[in-house]
N, C-alpha and C positions, 0 to 999 in steps of 0.2 A: 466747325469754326475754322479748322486748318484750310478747308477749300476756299472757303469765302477769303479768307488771308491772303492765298493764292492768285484766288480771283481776280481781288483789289490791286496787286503787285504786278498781276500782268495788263491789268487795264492802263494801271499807271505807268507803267515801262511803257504803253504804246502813245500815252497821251501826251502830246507836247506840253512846256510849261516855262514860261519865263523867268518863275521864279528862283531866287540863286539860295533862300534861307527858307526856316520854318520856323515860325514862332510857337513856341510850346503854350498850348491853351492848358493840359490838364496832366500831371505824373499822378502814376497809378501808387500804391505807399509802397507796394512790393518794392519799385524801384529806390525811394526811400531808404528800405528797410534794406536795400542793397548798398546802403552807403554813395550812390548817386546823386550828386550835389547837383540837384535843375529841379527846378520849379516855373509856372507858371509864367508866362514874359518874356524869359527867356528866350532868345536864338537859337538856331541850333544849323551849323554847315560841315562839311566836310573842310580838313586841312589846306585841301588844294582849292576850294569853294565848287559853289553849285550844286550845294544839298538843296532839291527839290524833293518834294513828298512823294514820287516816284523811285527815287534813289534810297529815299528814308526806308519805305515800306521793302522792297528791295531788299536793303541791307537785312532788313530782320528777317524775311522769309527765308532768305540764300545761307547769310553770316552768323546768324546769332544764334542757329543752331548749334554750332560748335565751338564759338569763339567768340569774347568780349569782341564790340564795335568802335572804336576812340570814335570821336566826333570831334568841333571843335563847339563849345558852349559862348555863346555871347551876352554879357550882363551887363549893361551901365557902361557898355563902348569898348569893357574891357574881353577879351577872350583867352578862353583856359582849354587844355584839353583835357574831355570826360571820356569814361568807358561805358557804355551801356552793354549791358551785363547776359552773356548768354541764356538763351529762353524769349519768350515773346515780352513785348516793350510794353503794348496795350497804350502807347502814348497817344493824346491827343494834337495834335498841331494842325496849323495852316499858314500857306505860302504868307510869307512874309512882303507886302505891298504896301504901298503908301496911300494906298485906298481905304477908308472903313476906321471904325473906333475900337481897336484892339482892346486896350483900357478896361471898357464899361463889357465889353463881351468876357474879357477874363475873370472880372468879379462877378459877375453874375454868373459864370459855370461853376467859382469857388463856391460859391453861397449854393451850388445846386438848384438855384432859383430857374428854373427852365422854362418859364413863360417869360422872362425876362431875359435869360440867355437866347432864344430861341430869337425874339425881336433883336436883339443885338445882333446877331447871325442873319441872319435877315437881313440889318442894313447893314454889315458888311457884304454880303453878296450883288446886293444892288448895288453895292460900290464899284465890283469889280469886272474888268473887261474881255480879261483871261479866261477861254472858255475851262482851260485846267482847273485854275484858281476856282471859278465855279462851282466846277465837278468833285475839289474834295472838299467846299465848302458846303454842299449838299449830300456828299458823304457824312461828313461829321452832323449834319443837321438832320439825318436820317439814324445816328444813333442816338442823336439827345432825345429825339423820336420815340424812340424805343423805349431809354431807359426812363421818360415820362410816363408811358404806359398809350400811347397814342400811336398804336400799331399801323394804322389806314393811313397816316400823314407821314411816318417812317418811311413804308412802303414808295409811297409818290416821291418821296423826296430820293429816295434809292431810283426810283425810274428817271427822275431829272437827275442827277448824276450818269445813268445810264446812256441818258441821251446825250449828255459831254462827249462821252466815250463816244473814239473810233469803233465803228461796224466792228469790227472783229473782235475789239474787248468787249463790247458791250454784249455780244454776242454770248462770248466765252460767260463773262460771270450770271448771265440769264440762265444757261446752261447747268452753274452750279447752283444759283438760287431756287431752281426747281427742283432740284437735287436735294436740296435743303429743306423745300418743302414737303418731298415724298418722307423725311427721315422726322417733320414734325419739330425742327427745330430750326426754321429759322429765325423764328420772333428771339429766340437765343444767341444765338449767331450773330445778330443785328444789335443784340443791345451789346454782346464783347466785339464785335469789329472794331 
């Protein structure tokens, strides 16, 4: 799980991305249960801006092993600063664009309804023109994959994210996903990524 974290972190540091925010599609409860005030809808930037989901992933690989991360949380136009909480985040989000129906995709991941989440993800992707924004919407579409139970569409949907990725990321996390394979966990790996 740590590699594929890894993986994802350097792919993302390599991959360009317009996006300045991330909209939080899913909080896991631990965070919750952490007294972290974000849910679903949510914004989510750094103080100075320009949280892309490079930066996000980043933060938690490098930062959150030893130290809360503030962020800056955006709700209803207003923004507050949160701490997200040392240890892995396991947050869902995606680039925040003016593309796609954010809306109908966030309740249908609440309801865990994933044939319905899934076409919602779907046409936010065909909405978008950022090969980044793409790449971690088929990230995220390769573990709702997963945690569906539909391994072979996971998969593919990880190789088209793959193929976003600059040669050298994609390179690198192929490297680990094989690696993941010899260890018989990556159907694991893929549905916590």
């Amino acid at each position: 799980m740590r590699a594929l974290l890894l993986a994802l972190a350097v792919w993302c540091a390599l991959a360009p991305s317009a996006s300045a925010r991330q909209w939080v599609v899913d909080v896991p409860p631990r965070i919750a249960a952490r007294g972290v005030d974000l849910r679903p809808g949510d914004a989510l930037d750094r103080a100075g801006g320009g949280l892309d989901g490079a930066t996000l992933r980043r933060l938690e690989v490098e930062q959150a092993d030893h130290a809360a991360v503030p962020l800056q949380r955006i709700r209803a136009g207003s923004a507050s600063t949160i701490e997200l909480p040392v240890g892995s985040w396991d947050l869902e989000t995606l680039p925040r664009t003016d593309a796609g129906d954010v809306p109908s995709l966030l309740a249908a991941r609440s309801a865990r309804d994933w044939p319905r989440a899934l076409t919602a993800l779907d046409a936010w992707l065909a909405a978008q023109r950022d090969p980044a924004a793409r790449a971690e919407g088929n990230l995220l579409r390769a573990r709702w994959l997963a945690l569906a139970g539909d391994w072979p569409a996971a998969d593919a949907a990880l190789e088209a994210a793959i193929a976003l990725a600059p040669a050298a990321a994609a390179d690198f996390i192929e490297s680990h996903l094989r690696t993941l394979d010899r260890r018989s966990d990556r159907r694991a790996g893929l549905a916590l990524a």
